[in-house]
N, C-alpha and C positions, 0 to 999 in steps of 0.2 A: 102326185109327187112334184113337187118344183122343181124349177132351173137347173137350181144351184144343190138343192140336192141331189140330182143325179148326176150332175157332174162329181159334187164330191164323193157317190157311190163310185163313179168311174175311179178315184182315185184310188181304189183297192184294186183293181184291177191293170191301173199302170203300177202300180207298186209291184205285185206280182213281176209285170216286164221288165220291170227295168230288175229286180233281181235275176230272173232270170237269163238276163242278157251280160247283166254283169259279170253271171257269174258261168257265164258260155267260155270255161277257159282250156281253149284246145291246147295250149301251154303248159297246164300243171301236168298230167302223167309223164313228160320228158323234160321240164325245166331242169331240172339237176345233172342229168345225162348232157345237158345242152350246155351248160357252164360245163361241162368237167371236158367237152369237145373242144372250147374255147378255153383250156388253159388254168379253168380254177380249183383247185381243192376243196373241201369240207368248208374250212375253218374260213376261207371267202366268199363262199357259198354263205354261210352264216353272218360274216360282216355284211353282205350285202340285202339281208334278211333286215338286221341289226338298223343299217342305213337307212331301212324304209320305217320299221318303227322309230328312229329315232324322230324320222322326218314329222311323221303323223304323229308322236307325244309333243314335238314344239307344234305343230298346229293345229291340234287337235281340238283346244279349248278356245283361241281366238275362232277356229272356226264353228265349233257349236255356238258358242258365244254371239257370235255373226250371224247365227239361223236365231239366234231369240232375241237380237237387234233387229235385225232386218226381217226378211222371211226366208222360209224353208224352200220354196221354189228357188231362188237366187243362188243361195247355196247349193244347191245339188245341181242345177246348171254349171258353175263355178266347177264341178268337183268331177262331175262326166267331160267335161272339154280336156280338165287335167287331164285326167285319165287317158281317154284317145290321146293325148300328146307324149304321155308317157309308153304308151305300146306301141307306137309310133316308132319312139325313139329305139326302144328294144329292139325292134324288125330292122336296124339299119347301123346298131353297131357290134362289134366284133373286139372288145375288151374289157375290162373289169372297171376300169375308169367309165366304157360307155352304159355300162351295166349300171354303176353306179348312179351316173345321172339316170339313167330311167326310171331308179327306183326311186329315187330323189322326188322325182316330177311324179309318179304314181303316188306317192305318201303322201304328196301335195292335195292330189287328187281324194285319194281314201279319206282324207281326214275333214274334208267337206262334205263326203255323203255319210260314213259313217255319223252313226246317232243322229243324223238331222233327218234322214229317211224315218228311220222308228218314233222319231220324235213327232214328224207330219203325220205318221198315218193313226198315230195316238189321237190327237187333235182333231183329224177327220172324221174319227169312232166316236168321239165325245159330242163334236158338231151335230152329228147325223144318231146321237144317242146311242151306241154300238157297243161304248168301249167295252163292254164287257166281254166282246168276243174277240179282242187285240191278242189274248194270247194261240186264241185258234185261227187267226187269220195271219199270226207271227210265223206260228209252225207251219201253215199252208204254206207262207212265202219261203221259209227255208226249203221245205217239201220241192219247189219249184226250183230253187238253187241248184237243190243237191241232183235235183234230176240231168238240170241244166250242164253242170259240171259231169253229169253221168255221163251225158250225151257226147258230151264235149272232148272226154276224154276218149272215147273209141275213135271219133272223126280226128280227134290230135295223133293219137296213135298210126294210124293208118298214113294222116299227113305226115309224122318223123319218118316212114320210111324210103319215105320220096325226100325230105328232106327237114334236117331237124330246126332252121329257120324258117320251112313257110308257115306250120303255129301261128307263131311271133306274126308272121303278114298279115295273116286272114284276121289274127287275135285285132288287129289297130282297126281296119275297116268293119268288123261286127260292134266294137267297141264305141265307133261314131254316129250309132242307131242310136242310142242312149240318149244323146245331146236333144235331135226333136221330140222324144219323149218326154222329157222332164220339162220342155215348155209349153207341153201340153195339162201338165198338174195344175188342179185347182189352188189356189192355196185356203185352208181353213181359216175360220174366225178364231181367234183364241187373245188370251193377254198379255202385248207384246212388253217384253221386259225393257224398263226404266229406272232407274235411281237417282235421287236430288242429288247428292255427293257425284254422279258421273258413271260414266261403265266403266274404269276401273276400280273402282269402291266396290259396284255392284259386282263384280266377277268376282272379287275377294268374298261379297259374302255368301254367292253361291258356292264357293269350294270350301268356305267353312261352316255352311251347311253340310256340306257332302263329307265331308273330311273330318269332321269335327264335332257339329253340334246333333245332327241324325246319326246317331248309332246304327240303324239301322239300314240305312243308304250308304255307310262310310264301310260297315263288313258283308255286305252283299255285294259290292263294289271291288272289295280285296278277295274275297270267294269267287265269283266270277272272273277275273283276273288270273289269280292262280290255276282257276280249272283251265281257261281260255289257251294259257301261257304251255301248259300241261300238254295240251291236246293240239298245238301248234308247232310245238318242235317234233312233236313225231310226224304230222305231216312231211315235215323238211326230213326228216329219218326214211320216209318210205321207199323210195325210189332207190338208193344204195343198199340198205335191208334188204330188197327183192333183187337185187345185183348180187348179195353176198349170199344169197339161199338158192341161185341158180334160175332163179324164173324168168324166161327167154325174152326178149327187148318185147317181141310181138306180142304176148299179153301185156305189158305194161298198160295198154289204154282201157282193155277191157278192166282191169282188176282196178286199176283207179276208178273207170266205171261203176265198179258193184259197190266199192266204198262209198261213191257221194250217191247212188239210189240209194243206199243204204242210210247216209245221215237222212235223205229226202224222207224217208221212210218213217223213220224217229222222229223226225221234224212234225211230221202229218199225222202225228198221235199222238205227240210231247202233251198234247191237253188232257187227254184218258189217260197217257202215263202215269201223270202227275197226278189224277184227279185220282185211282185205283191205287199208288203206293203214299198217295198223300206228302203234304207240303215238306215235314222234317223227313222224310225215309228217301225222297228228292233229292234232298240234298246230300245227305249221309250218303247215297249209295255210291255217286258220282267219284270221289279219292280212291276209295277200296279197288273199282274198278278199273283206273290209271294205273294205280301201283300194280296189280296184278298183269294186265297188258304188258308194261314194260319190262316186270320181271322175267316173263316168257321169252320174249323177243329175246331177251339178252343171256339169257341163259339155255334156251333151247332153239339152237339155232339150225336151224331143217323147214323145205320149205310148210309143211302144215300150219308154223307159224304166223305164216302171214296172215293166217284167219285173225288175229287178235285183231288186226286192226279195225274189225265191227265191233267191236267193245270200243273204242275210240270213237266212230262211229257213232254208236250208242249214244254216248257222252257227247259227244258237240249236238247232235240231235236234239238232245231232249233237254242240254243246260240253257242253249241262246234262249230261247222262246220262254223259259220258263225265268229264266233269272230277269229277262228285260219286262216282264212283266211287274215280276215283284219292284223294280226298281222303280218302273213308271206307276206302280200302285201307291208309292211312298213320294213322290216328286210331285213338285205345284208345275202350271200349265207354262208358265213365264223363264222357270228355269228347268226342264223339260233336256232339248237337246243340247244343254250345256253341263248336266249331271249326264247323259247318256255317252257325251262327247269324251266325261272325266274319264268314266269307266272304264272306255278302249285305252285311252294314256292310261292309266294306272298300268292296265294289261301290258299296254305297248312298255314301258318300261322294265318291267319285271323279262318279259323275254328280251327286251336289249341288252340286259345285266345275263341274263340266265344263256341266251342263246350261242354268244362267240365262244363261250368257254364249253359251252357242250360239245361246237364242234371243231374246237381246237382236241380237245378230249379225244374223238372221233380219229381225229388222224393221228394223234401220238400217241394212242394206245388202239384201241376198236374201237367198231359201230357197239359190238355187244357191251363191252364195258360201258360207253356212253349212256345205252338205252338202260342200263343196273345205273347208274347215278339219277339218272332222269326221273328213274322208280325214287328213291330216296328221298330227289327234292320235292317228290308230291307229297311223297307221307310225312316227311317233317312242316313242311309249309300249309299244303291243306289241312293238315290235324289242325296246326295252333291256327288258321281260321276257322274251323268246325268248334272249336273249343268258344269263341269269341263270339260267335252264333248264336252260341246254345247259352251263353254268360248274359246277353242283351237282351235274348229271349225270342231272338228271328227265328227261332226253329224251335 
């Protein structure tokens, strides 16, 4: 084996780290309890959600775009230094204005490694002949997430009851391990995007590739999106749901624990999932299951419920790995992480539209009524893209 191929074999194995470190968040099982100590409601709670997608839909494509100008090392160093500056910032302010810029500078951050990560490690599979196990090395990575996040969430837990800002500390100095990591990555060979007309011509005519002329890439893209957008507001739902069902602060870290072993879990079989219920029954199953989840929650409110939330589980599990496959299955090498880049904007959009109104929803009527609307907009939305699917012939 050469040099350069084992370095770029290493590359799978810093991709693993740096998810997994990313996604070390002692923060998520009490974020929401932690805004609601500092003064905010639901419905700012969600603007501040809102803030960060909207941040990462504007920079989302100049910065994939930027990983298939330049390179994908560059980018993800760019997008981990954000990052530490953004959790940074969180550890050291105490208002909705401060809240706001953190999330600002995190979005900043997200939208330079999302897709430009999945997009390197495609590239490194293809380099080193691999790719064909991108989707079981995708699920492995999640697998390592969700565990990370498992982990994360009992050691947060335990840290809120000493105090519900040291998280937020510890989160900004785990978060600045990332940085020598990512200048440790090879970067792959691959063919760096160029157009005679200029890169703005050229962005134009990868998003009407993606949007427009691939059918196929344009409703796997709005599919992914809508499950993503689905399965992301209940996140922001869990932590008040398990307030309003009586479950005592001191599980909160453990049961957010079992939820992300549990996506880790889904993640690290999403390939025999898929492969045993096959490509169309994949996708099919994923809405039924949403709707179902959230009719519960909203109508049977006791705590047993909270089980639903491994069907959610389920679903983020076993959709990332398998949707960004298909997408990189249909995507050329050059426009790569600037189609993967589109994806999260499309998503990020649809929950900036869909999210303040859920939980403005939330506070002027219930969490239950919210989580009964939340059902609705999956079945009406995810149908007419399963309709759209199955019309082009992706499934």
């Amino acid at each position: 084996m050469t040099l350069r191929k084992k370095a770029l074999e290493a590359n799978i194995w810093k991709y693993y780290a740096l998810g997994f470190i990313r996604m070390f968040m002692l923060i998520m099982p009490i974020i929401v309890i932690f805004f609601q100590e500092n003064g905010l409601n639901m419905a700012e709670v969600m603007i501040l959600q809102a803030a960060f997608s909207v941040t990462v839909a504007i920079m989302e494509l100049p910065s994939g775009f930027l990983a298939d100008v330049l390179t994908r090392k560059t980018t993800l160093i760019i997008g981990f230094i954000l990052s530490f500056l953004g959790f940074l910032s969180y550890s050291l302010s105490y208002s909705f204005l401060g809240f706001l810029i953190a999330e600002i500078v995190l979005g900043f951050g997200s939208s330079f490694i999302s897709g430009t990560d999945s997009a390197l490690m495609y590239d490194t599979l293809i380099e080193i002949k691999k790719e064909k196990k991108y989707k079981e090395i995708e699920g492995k990575a999640m697998m390592f997430r969700g565990f990370a996040e498992a982990t994360a969430a009992i050691i947060g837990g335990l840290l809120a009851i000493v105090s519900l800002r040291l998280p937020f500390v510890i989160e900004s100095c785990i978060m600045f391990f990332c940085i020598p990591l990512a200048f440790m990555i090879t970067e792959p060979k691959r063919k760096r995007f160029s157009h005679k007309k200029g890169y703005a011509y050229g962005l134009y005519k990868i998003l009407r590739f993606a949007l427009y002329k691939n059918k196929n890439v344009k409703w796997l893209i709005i599919y992914s999106s809508i499950i993503s957008t689905c399965t992301l507001v209940a996140v922001w739902f869990y932590q008040p749901y398990f307030q309003l069902v009586g479950l005592p602060l001191v599980y909160f870290g453990i049961t957010w624990a079992a939820i992300n072993f549990s996506v880790g879990i889904f993640s690290k079989y999403a390939y025999d999932i898929e492969k045993k219920l096959g490509k169309r029954n994949s996708f099919l199953i994923l809405i039924p299951l949403i709707v179902v989840a959230y009719l519960i929650m909203g109508n049977v409110v006791f705590l047993p419920s909270i089980l639903c939330v491994i069907i959610f589980a389920f679903v983020r599990g076993l959709s990332n790995p398998v949707m960004q496959d298909y997408i990189n299955q249909v995507t050329y090498s050059d426009k790569r992480a600037t189609v993967m880049s589109l994806k999260n904007l499309v998503g990020r959009i649809i929950f900036v539209i869909f999210s303040p109104f859920i939980g403005w929803f939330a506070d002027v009527y219930t969490i239950p009524v919210a989580l009964s609307l939340s059902a609705a907009f999956a079945l009406v939305f995810g149908g007419v893209a399963i309709i759209f699917l199955r019309k082009h012939e992706v499934i």
